[in-house]
VEXDREN-2710 file (C-alpha; in Angstrom, 1 decimal):
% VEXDREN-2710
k/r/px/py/pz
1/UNK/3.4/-110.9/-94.7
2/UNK/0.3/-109.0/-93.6
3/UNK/0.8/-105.9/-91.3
4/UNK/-1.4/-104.8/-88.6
5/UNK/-1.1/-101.4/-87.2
6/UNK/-1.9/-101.3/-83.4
7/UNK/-3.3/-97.7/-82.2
8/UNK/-3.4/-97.7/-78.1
9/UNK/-2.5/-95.0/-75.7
10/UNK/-0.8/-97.2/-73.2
11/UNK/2.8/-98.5/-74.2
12/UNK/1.9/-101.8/-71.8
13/UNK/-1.4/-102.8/-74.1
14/UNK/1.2/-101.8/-77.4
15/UNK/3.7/-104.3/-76.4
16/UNK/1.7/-106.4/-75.5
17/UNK/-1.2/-107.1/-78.4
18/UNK/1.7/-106.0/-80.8
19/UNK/3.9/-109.0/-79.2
20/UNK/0.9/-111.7/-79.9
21/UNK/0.7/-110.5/-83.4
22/UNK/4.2/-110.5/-84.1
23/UNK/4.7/-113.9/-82.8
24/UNK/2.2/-115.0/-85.1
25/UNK/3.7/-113.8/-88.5
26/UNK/2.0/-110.2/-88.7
27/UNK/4.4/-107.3/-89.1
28/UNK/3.2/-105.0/-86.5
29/UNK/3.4/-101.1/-86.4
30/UNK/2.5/-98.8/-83.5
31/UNK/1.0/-95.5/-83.0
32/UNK/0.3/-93.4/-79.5
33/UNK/-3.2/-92.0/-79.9
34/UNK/-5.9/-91.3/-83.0
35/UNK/-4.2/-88.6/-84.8
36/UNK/-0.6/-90.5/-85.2
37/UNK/-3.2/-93.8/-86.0
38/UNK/-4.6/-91.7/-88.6
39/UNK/-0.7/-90.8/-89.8
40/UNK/0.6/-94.2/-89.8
41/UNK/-2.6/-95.5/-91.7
42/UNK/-1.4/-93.7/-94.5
43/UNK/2.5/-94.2/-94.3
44/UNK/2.3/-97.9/-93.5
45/UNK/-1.3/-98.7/-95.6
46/UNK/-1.6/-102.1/-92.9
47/UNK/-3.9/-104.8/-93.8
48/UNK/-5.7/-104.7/-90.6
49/UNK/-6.0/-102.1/-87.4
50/UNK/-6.6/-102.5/-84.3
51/UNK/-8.1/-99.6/-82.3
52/UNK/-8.4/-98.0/-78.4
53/UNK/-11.6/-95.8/-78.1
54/UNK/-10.7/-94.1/-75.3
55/UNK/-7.5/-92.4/-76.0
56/UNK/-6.1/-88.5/-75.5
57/UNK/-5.8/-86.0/-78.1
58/UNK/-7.9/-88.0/-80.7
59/UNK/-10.4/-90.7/-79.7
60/UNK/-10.8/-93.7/-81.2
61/UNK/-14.0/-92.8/-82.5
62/UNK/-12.6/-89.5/-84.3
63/UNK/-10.0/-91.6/-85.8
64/UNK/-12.3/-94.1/-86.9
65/UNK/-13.7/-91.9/-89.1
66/UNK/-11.4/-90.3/-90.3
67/UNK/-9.5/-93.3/-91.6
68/UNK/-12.4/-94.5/-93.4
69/UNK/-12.4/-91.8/-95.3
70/UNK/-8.6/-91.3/-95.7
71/UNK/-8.1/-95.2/-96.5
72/UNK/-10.7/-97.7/-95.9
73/UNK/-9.1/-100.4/-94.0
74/UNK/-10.6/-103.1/-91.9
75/UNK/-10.7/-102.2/-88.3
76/UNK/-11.1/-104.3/-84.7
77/UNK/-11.7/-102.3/-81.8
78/UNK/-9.6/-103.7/-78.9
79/UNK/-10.8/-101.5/-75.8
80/UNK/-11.5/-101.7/-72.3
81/UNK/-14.1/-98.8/-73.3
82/UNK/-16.4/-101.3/-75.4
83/UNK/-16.8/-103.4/-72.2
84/UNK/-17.9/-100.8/-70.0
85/UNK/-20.1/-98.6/-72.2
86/UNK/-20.8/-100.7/-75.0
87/UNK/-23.0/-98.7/-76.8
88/UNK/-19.8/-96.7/-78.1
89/UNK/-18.5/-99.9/-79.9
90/UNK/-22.0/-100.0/-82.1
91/UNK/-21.3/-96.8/-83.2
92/UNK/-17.9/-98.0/-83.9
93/UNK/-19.6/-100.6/-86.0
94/UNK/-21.7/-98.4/-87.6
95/UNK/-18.9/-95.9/-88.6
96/UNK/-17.1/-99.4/-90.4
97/UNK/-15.3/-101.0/-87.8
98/UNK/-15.0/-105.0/-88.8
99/UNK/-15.1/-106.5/-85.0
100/UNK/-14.5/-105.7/-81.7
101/UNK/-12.9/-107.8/-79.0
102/UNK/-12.9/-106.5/-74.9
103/UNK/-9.7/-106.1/-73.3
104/UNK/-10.1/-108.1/-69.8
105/UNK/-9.6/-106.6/-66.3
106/UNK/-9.2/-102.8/-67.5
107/UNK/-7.3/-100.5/-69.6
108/UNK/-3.7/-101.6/-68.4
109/UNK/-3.7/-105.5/-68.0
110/UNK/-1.0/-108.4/-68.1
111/UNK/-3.7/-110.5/-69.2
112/UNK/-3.8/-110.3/-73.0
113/UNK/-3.4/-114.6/-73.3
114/UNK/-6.6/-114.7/-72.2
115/UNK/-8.3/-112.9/-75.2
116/UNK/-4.8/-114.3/-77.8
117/UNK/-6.5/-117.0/-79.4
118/UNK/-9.7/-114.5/-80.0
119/UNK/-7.9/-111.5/-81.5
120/UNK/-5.4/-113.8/-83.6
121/UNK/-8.9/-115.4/-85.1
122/UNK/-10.4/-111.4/-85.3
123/UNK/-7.7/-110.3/-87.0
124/UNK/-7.6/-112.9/-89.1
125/UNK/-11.5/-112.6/-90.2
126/UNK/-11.0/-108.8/-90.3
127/UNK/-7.5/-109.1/-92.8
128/UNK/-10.3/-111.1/-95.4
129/UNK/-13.2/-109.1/-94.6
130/UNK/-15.4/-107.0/-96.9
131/UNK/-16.0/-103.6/-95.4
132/UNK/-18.7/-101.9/-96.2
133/UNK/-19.6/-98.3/-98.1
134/UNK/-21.2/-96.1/-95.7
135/UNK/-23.5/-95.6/-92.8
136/UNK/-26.1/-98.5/-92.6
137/UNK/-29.3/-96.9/-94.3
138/UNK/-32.2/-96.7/-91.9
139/UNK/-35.6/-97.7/-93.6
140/UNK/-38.7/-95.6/-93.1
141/UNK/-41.1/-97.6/-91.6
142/UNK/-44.6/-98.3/-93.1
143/UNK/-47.2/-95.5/-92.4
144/UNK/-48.9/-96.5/-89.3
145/UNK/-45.7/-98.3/-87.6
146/UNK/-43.6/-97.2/-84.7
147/UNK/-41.0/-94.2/-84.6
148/UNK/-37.6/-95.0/-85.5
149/UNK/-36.5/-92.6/-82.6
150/UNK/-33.8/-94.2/-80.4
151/UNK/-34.9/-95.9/-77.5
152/UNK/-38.7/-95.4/-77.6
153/UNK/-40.4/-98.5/-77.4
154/UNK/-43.3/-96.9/-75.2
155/UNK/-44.1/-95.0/-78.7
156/UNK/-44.2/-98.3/-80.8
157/UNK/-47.8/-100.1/-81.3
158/UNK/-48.8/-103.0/-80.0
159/UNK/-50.4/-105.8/-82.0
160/UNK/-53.8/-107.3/-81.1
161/UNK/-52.2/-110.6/-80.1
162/UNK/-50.0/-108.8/-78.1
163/UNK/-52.4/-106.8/-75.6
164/UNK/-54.8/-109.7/-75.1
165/UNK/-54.2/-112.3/-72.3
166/UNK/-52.5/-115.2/-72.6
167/UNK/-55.3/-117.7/-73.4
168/UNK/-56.6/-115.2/-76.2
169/UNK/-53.0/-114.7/-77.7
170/UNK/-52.7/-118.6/-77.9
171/UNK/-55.6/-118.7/-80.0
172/UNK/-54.8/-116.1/-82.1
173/UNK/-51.2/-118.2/-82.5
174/UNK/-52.9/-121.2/-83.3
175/UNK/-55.0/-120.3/-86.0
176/UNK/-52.9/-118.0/-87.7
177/UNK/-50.0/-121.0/-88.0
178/UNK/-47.3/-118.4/-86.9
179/UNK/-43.7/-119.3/-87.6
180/UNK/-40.2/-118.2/-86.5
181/UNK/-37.5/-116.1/-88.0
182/UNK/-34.0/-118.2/-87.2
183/UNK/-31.1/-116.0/-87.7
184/UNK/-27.7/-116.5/-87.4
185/UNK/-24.5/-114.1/-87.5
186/UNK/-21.1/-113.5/-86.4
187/UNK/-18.4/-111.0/-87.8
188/UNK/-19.6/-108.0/-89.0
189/UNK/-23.1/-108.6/-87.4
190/UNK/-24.6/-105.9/-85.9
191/UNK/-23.9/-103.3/-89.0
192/UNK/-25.8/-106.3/-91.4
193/UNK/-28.7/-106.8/-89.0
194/UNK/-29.1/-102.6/-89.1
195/UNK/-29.6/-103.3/-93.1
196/UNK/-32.3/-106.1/-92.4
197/UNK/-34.6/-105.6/-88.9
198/UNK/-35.5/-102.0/-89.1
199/UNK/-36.9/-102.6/-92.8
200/UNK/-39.7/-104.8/-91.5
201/UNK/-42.7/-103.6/-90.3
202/UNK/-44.3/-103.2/-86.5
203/UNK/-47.3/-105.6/-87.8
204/UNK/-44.3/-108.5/-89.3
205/UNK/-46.8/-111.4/-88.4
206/UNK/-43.5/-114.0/-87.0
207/UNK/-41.7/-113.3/-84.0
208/UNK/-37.6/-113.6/-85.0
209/UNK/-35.0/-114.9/-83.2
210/UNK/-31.5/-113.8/-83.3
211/UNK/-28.2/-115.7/-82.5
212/UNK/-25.6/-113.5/-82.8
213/UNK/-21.8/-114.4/-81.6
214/UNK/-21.1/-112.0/-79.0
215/UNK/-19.0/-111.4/-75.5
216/UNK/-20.9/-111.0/-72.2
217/UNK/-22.0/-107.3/-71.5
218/UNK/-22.8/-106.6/-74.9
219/UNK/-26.1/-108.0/-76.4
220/UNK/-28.2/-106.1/-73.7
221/UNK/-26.8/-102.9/-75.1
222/UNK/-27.0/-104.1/-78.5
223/UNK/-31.0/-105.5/-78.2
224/UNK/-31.3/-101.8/-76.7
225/UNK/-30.1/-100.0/-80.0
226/UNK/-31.7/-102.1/-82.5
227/UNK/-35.0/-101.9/-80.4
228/UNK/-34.4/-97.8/-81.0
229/UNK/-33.8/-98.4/-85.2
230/UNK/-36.6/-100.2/-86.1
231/UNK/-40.4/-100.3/-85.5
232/UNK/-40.4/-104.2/-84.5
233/UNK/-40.1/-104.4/-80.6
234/UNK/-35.9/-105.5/-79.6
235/UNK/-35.6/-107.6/-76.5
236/UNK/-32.6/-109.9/-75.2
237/UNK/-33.8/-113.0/-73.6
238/UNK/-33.1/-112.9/-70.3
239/UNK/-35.5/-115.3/-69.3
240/UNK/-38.4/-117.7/-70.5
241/UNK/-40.7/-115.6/-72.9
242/UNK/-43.2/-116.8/-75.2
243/UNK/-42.8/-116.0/-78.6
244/UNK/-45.0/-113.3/-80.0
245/UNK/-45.1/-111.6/-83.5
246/UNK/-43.8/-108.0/-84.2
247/UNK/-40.7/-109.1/-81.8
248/UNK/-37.1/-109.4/-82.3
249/UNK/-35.4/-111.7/-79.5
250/UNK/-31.5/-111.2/-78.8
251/UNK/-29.9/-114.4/-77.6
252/UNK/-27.9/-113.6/-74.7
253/UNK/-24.0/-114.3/-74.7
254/UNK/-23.0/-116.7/-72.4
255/UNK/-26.2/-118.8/-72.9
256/UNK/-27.5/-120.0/-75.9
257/UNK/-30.9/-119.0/-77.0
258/UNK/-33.3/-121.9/-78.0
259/UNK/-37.1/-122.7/-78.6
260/UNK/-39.2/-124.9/-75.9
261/UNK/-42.8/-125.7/-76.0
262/UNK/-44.5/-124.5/-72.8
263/UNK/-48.1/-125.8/-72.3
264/UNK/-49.0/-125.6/-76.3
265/UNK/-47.4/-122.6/-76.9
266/UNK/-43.4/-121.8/-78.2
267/UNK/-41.0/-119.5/-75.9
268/UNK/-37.8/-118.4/-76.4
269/UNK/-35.4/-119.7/-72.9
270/UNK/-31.9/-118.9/-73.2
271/UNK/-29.7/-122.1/-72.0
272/UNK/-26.4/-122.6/-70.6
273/UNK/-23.8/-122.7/-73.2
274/UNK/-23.9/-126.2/-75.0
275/UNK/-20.7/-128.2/-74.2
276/UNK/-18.5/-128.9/-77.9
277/UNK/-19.8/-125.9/-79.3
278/UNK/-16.9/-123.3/-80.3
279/UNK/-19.7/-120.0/-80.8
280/UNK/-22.4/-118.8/-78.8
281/UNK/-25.2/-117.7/-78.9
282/UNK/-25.1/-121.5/-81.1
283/UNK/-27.1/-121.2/-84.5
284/UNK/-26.6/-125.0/-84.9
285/UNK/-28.7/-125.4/-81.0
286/UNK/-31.2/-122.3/-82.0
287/UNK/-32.0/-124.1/-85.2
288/UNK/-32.1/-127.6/-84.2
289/UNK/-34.7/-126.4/-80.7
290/UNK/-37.1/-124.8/-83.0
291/UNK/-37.8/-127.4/-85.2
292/UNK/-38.2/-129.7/-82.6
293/UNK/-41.5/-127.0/-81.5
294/UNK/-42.5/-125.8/-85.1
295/UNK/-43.1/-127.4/-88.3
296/UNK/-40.3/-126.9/-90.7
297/UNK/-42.5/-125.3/-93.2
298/UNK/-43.5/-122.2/-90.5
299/UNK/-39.6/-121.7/-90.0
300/UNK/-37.5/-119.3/-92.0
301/UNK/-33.9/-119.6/-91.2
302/UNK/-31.5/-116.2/-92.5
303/UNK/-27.8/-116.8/-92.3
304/UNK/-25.5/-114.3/-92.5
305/UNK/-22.1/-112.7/-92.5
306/UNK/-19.5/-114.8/-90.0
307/UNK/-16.8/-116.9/-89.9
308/UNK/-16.6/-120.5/-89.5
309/UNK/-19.3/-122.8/-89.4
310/UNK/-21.6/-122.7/-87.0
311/UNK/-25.5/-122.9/-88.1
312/UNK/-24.5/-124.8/-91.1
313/UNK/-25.8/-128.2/-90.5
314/UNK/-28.5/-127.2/-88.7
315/UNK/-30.0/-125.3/-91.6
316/UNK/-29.5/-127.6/-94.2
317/UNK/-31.4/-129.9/-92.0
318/UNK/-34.8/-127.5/-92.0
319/UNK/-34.0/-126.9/-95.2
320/UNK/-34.4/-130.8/-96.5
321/UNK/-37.1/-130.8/-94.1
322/UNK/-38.9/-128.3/-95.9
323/UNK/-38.3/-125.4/-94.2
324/UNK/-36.9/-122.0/-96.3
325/UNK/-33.3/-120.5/-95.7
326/UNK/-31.4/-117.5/-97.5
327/UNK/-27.6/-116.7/-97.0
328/UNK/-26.3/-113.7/-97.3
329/UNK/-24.5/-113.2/-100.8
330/UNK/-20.8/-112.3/-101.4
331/UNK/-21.7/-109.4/-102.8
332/UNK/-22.4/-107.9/-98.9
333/UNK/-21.3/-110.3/-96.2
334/UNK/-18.5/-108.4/-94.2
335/UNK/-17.1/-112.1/-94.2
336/UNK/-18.1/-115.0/-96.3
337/UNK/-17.7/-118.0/-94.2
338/UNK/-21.1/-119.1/-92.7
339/UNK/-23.2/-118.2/-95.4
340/UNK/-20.8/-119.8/-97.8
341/UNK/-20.5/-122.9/-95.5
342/UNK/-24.6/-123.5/-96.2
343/UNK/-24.5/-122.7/-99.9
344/UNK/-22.0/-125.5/-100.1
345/UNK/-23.6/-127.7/-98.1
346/UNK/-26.8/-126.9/-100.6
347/UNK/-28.7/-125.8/-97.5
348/UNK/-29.7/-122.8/-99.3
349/UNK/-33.0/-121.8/-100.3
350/UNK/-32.1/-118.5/-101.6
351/UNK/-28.6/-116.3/-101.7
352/UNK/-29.4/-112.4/-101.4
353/UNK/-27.5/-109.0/-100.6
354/UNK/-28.2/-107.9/-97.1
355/UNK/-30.7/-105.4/-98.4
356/UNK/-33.1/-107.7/-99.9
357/UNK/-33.6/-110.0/-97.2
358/UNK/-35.9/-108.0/-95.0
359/UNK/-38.5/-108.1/-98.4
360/UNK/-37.9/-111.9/-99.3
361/UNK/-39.1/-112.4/-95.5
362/UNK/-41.8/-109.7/-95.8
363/UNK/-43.0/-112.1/-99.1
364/UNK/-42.4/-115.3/-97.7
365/UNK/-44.7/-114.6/-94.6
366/UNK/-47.6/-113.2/-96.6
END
């Protein structure tokens, strides 16, 4: 039987998230705030934790830490703190949390069954996941590219294609056959991109777009912090924008993020969730857009750490088209199942560790 330790100030939110564990076959322990979290980490050695942020005597975040160090363990950060300021749950990632999930409708609420099915699947991806050594290393950029200093992008450079006007970016697009980067991620996401985006350079010559599984209120925030780590300019689509290189675009949750051709030239739109599709941002309905727009051989799809499914079919259809894919190896993905869901549908092109992704694309777009 696996156990999960719950660690929440409020007795209500205890009760509760450790009643919809226990009625699905976890043993369940309990602990009051940080410091007796840290405690019961070591007495009880759980399989899986899941943590408040915002808690009296010892923060989540302080605890965090510390149990990393004390006893790695995976961790899901269940807060009503990571909705409302949800910058503090990417440093939660960053210190080694697995996952995150929002509690809804505030700090004390009666309305945990409408997050059960999401936190039993969390906590299930989080008792198999990989966690990772360490801080995420933050690449140096090239001479000559942007500052890696947080939330700067007045201070990053802008390419040639960029400043000109539209008709004079279109021909620059057209004859130097740009592609697209397609990415796709779930679990243990936003740590793995960290290792990837801010290793490539201000002048990367494709634009890259980005579907990452994530709740409302949180990819804006997320765009924001990755656009402060790495010399390539972070956006969430928010609306039609045309694809330019030296860009990262952030599907938005609650739509999915997909290519369309706009008078001869290729935008990123985000687009109302797709009906039958259990993730969003979809991979499968970024994948499948863009190669509608672009040639399979200017597309580059990257699939990394998740669970289930989703992107799968879609890459190993630009990848018999001719297009080029990597998954993420074993060796790093926080959890296996999407990238090991393409390698066995031989959809592969290559299979890499997190940290030599950003190169492979750096080669391949030479």
């Amino acid at each position: 039987m696996k156990k999960v330790l719950v660690v929440d100030d409020s007795a209500l939110m205890r009760k509760l998230i450790g009643g919809v564990l226990g009625e699905a076959g976890y043993e369940v322990h309990t602990a009051r705030h940080g410091a007796e979290g840290v405690e019961r980490l070591l007495a009880v050695q759980p399989d899986v934790v899941t943590l408040d942020i915002n808690m009296p005597e010892m923060d989540g975040l302080t605890a965090l830490s510390l149990m990393m160090a004390a006893r790695p363990t995976p961790v899901v950060m269940v807060s009503s703190l990571t909705e409302r300021g949800a910058l503090a749950t990417f440093e939660a990632l960053a210190l080694g949390a697995v996952d995150f999930i929002a509690k809804p409708g505030g700090t004390i609420t009666l309305h945990v069954d409408d997050i059960k099915a999401l936190l039993l699947a969390k906590v299930a991806a989080a008792a198999q996941a990989r966690l990772r050594p360490g801080p995420a290393p933050t690449a140096k950029p090239p001479a000559g590219s942007a500052s890696l200093a947080r939330h700067a992008p007045a201070s990053k450079p802008v390419s040639p294609a960029a400043a000109a006007g539209p008709a004079a970016r279109a021909a620059d697009t057209a004859r130097d056959a740009m592609g697209a980067v397609l990415v796709g991620v779930s679990t243990g996401g936003p740590r793995t991109l960290e290792d990837i985006l801010p290793r490539l350079p201000a002048d990367f010559p494709w634009p890259i777009l980005v579907a990452q599984h994530m709740p409302l209120n949180f990819t804006d925030a997320f765009a924001r912090r990755m656009d402060g780590l790495c010399a390539l300019h972070v956006s969430e689509v928010q609306g039609p924008v045309p694809l330019e290189p030296g860009r990262v675009y952030i599907g938005r949750a609650g739509t999915d993020l997909a290519v369309s051709d706009r008078g001869g030239r290729a935008y990123a739109v985000p687009r109302p969730e797709t009906a039958g599709m259990p993730w969003h941002p979809s991979v499968d309905v970024l994948v499948d857009s863009a190669m509608k727009v672009l040639p399979p051989q200017r597309l580059l799809g990257v699939m990394l750490t998740g669970m289930g499914y989703d992107g799968a079919a879609a890459m190993t259809k630009l990848h018999r088209a001719g297009g080029r894919t990597i998954a993420e190896s074993a060796d790093t993905a926080v959890v296996f199942g999407m990238p090991q869901e393409l390698i066995q549908r031989g959809g592969a092109s290559m299979v890499l560790p997190a940290g030599a992704i950003a190169q492979q694309l750096r080669h391949w777009v030479q």
